[in-house]
C-alpha positions in Angstrom: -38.8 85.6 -11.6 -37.9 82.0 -10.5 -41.3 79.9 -9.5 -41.5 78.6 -6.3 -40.9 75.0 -5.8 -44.2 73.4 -4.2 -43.9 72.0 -0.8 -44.1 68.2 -1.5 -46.1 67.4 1.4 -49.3 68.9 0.0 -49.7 66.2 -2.6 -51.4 62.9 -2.2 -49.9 59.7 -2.2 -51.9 59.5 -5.6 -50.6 62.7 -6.5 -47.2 61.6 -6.1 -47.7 58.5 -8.1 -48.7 60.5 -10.9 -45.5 62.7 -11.0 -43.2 60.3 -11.1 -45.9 58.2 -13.9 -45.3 61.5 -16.1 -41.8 61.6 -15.2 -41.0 58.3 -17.1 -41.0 56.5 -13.8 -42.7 53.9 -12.0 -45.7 54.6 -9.8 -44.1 53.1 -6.7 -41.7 55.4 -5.9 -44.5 57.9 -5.0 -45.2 55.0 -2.2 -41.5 55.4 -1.3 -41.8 58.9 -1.1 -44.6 58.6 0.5 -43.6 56.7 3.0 -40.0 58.7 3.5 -42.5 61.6 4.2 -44.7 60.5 6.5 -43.5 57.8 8.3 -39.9 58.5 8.6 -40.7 61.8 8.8 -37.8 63.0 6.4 -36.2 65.9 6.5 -34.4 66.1 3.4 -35.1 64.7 0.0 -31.2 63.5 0.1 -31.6 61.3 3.2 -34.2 59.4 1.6 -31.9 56.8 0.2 -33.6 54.0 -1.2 -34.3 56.2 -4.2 -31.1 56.7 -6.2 -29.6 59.8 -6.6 -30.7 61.0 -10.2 -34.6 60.3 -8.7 -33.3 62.5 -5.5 -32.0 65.4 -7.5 -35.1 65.4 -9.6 -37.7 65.6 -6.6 -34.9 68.6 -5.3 -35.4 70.6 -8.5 -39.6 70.7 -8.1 -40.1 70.3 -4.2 -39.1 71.9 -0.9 -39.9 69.7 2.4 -41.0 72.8 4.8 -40.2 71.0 7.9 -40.3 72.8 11.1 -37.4 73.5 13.3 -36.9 73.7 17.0 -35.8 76.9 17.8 -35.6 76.4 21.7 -36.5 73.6 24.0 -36.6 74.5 27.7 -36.6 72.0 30.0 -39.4 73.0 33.5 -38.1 71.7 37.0 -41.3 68.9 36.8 -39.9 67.4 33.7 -42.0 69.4 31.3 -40.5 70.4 28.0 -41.3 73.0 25.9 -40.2 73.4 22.1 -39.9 77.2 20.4 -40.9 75.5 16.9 -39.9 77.9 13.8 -42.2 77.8 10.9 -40.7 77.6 7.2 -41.7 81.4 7.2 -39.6 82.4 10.5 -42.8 82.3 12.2 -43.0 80.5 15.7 -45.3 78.6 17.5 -45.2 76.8 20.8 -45.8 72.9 21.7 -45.3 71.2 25.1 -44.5 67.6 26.3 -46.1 66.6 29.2 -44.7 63.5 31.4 -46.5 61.5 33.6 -45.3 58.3 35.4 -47.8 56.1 33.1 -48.1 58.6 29.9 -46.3 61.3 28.0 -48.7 63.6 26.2 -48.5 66.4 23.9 -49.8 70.0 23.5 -50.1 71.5 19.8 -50.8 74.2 18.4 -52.5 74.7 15.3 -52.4 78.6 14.8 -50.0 81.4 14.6 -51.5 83.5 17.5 -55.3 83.0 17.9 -58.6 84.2 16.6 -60.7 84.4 19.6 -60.5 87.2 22.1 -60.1 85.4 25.5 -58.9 87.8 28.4 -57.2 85.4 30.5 -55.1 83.8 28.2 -51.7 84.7 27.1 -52.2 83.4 23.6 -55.3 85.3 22.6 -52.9 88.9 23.0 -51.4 87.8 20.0 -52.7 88.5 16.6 -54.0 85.4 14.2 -51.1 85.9 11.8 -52.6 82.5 9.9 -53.6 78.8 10.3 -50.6 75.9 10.0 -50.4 73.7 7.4 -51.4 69.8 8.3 -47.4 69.2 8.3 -46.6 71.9 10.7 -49.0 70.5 13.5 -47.7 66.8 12.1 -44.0 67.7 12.7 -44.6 69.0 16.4 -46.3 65.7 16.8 -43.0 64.1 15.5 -40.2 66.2 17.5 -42.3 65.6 20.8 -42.4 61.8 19.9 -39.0 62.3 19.5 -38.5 63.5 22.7 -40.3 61.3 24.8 -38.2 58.6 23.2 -35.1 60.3 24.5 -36.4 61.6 27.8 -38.7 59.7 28.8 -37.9 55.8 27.1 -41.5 55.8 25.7 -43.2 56.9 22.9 -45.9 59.7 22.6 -49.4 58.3 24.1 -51.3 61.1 24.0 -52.3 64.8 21.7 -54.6 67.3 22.8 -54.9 70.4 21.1 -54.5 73.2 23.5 -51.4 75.0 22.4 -51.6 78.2 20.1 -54.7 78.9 18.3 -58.5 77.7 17.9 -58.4 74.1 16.4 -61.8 74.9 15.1 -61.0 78.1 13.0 -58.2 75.8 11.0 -60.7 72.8 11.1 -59.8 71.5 7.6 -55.8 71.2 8.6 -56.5 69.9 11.6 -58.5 67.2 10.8 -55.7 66.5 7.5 -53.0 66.3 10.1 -55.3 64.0 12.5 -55.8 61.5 9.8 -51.9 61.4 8.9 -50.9 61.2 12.9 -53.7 58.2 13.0 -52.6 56.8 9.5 -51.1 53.5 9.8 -49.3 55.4 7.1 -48.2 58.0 9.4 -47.8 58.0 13.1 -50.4 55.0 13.8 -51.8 56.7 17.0 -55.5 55.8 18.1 -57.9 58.5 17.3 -59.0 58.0 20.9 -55.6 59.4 22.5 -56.1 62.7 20.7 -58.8 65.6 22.3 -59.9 68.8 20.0 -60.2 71.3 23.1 -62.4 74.0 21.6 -63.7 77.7 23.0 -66.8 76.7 21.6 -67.5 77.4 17.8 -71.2 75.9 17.5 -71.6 75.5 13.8 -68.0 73.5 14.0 -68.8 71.3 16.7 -71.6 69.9 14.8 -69.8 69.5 11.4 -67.0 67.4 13.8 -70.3 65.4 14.3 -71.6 65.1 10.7 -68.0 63.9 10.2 -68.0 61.6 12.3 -64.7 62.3 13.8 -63.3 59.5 16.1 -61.2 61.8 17.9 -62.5 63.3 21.6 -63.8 66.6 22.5 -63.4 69.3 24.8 -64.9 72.7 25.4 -63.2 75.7 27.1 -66.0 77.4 29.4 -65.0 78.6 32.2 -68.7 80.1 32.8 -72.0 78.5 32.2 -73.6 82.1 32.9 -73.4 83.9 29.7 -72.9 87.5 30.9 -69.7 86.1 32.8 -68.4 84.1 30.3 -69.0 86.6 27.6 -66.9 89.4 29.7 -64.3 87.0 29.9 -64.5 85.4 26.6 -66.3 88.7 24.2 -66.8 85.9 21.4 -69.5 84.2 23.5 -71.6 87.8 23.1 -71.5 86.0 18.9 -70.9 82.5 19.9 -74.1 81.9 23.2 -74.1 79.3 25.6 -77.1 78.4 24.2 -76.1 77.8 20.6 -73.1 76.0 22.2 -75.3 73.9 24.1 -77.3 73.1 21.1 -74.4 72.1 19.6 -73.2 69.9 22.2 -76.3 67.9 22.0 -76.3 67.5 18.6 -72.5 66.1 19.2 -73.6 63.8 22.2 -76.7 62.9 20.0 -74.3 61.8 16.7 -71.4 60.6 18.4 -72.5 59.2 22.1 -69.0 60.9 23.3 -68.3 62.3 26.4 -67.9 65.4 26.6 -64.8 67.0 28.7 -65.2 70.8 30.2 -62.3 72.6 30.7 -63.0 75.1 33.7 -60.7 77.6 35.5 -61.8 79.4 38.7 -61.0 82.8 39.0 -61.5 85.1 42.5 -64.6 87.4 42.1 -65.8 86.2 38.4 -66.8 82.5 38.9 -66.6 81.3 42.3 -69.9 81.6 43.6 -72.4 79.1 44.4 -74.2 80.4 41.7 -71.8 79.6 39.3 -70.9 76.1 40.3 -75.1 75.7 40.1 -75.1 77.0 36.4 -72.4 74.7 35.1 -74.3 71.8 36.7 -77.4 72.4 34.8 -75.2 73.4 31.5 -73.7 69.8 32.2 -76.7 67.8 32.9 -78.0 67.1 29.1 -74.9 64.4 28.1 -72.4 62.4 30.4 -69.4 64.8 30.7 -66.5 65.7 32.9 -65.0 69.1 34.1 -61.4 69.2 34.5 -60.8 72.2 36.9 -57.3 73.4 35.9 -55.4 75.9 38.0 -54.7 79.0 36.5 -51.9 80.2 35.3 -51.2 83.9 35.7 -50.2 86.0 32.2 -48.5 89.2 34.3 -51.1 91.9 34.7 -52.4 90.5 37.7 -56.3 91.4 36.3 -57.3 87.3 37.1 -56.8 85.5 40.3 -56.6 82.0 41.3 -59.7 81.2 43.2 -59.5 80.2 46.9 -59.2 76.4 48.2 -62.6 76.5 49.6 -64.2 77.5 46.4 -62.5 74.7 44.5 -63.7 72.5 47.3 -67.0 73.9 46.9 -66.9 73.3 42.8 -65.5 69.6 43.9 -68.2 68.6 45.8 -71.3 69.9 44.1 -70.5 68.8 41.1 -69.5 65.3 42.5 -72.7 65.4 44.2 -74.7 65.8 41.0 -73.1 62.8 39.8 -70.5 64.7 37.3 -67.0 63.6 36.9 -65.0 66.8 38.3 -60.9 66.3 38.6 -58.9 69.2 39.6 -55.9 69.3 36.9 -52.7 71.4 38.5 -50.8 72.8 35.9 -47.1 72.2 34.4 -44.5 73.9 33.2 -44.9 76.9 34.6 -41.5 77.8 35.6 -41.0 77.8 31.6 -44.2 79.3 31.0 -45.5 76.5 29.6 -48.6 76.2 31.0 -52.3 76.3 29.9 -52.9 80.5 29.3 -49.2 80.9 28.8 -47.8 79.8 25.3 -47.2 83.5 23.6 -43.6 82.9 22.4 -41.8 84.5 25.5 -38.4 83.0 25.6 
């Protein structure tokens, strides 16, 4: 059986030295390489072509480059774009560009389907089929560069990481494909233009802080009551409010961040008085902000946008209690390419 030729972007630049040092070459072109792979995000080992052509055949006969390909982009009626991105495997994924007048910014994804359980999103109804590689979420980066470039006239300002999947659960390829985006090596983007939005995994959050990741944080809740949140979001029954609070001061306590609160309100689950109250007192240990984002319906009708008046009410209580609140309106929907929506309906 012929072996499989290894996917040249899981070495090191060191590594890559070293094959082409015990390939009777010179160390350097491993920098080349390097740099064809990474920077100028090469597709093909023949298009790299300041290496000469017996150097190219040889790195054909031991590597592949698995780079991704975009399957389908649809284009939403407010300018968002969303890319169908097939996976070396014929797996798909989903990523979104998001234009502003000021700022273009991306959504990744960092998972084939999800891990966690979350009702209201469209994402979760699909098994975890497995984590990407740190190339896979790098290469989304790259084509949605791309098309801001082309679209837009400017280049990619900001990542967050609220496509497919739980950023935490893949924590070791995420944080490799951060440090190549943020590489001057790589993409050269500040750590501070990319957020980790997280449902809450406590034990990761505070590794992210013994790590002393520059990046910044966001947490999923969408209930500060955990008999709510937990018959919305079942993991929180494993994964408490109170351990993820714990967790969050530990963060706040390492890292001085501030800490961003993504919060939708539905009719009839969380938009009481009572529930604006909790999530005020969840809030108060660290400076944070709550981004209330307007929901985005998956079909079955089970979750409702809240009312005006309870958004108001949200608004002005937390404002109030001297928390940052803005209220986010979503993108993309026409396309469904929206927060809740990425499930690879095209």
């Amino acid at each position: 059986m012929k072996a499989q030729k290894k996917d040249i972007r899981a070495l090191t630049k060191e590594q890559l030295r070293d094959f082409f040092v015990s390939n009777g070459d010179k160390a350097f072109r491993g920098n080349q390489v390097y740099e064809w792979l990474w920077q100028k995000a090469a597709h093909s080992f023949e298009g790299m072509t300041n290496l000469s052509k017996e150097t190219r055949d040889m790195l054909e006969a031991n590597f592949v480059i698995n780079h991704i390909k975009v399957d389908l982009m649809q284009r939403s009626s407010d300018g968002t774009i969303k890319n169908a991105v097939r996976l070396h495997d014929d797996l798909v994924v989903e990523s979104v560009l998001i234009p502003t007048k000021t700022r273009t910014t991306a959504c990744v994804s960092s998972q084939v389907g999800c891990s966690l359980d979350c009702r209201f999103c469209a994402t979760s109804r699909l098994k975890r089929m497995r984590n990407l590689n740190p190339d896979e979420i790098y290469d989304q980066v790259v084509a949605i560069d791309n098309e801001s470039r082309l679209y837009f006239d400017k280049p990619l300002s900001n990542i967050v990481f609220m496509g497919m999947g739980e950023p935490l659960m893949n924590y070791n390829n995420v944080l490799k494909a951060i440090d190549k985006i943020t590489s001057p090596e790589g993409l050269g983007m500040s750590p501070k233009r990319i957020t980790v939005s997280t449902s809450g995994v406590p034990k990761m959050i505070r590794k992210m802080a013994d790590d002393e990741v520059k990046f910044k944080l966001a947490v999923s809740l969408h209930s500060a009551i955990d008999e709510i949140r937990t018959s919305i979001m079942p993991f929180n029954a494993t994964f408490t409010l109170a351990d993820l609070r714990e967790a969050l001061e530990y963060w706040y306590s390492k890292t001085k961040s501030r800490i961003t609160y993504e919060y939708v309100v539905w009719e009839g689950i969380n938009d009481s008085q009572s529930d604006v109250d909790a999530l005020v007192s969840f809030c108060k240990f660290a400076p944070s902000k709550v981004n209330l984002i307007e929901y985005n319906p998956i079909d079955d009708g089970e979750f409702q946008q809240a009312s005006n008046s309870a958004i108001d009410m949200y608004v002005n209580t937390l404002e109030r209690n001297g928390i940052v609140v803005t209220v986010r309106r979503s993108r993309g929907k026409d396309i469904d390419a929206a927060c809740g929506q990425l499930a690879n309906k095209q």
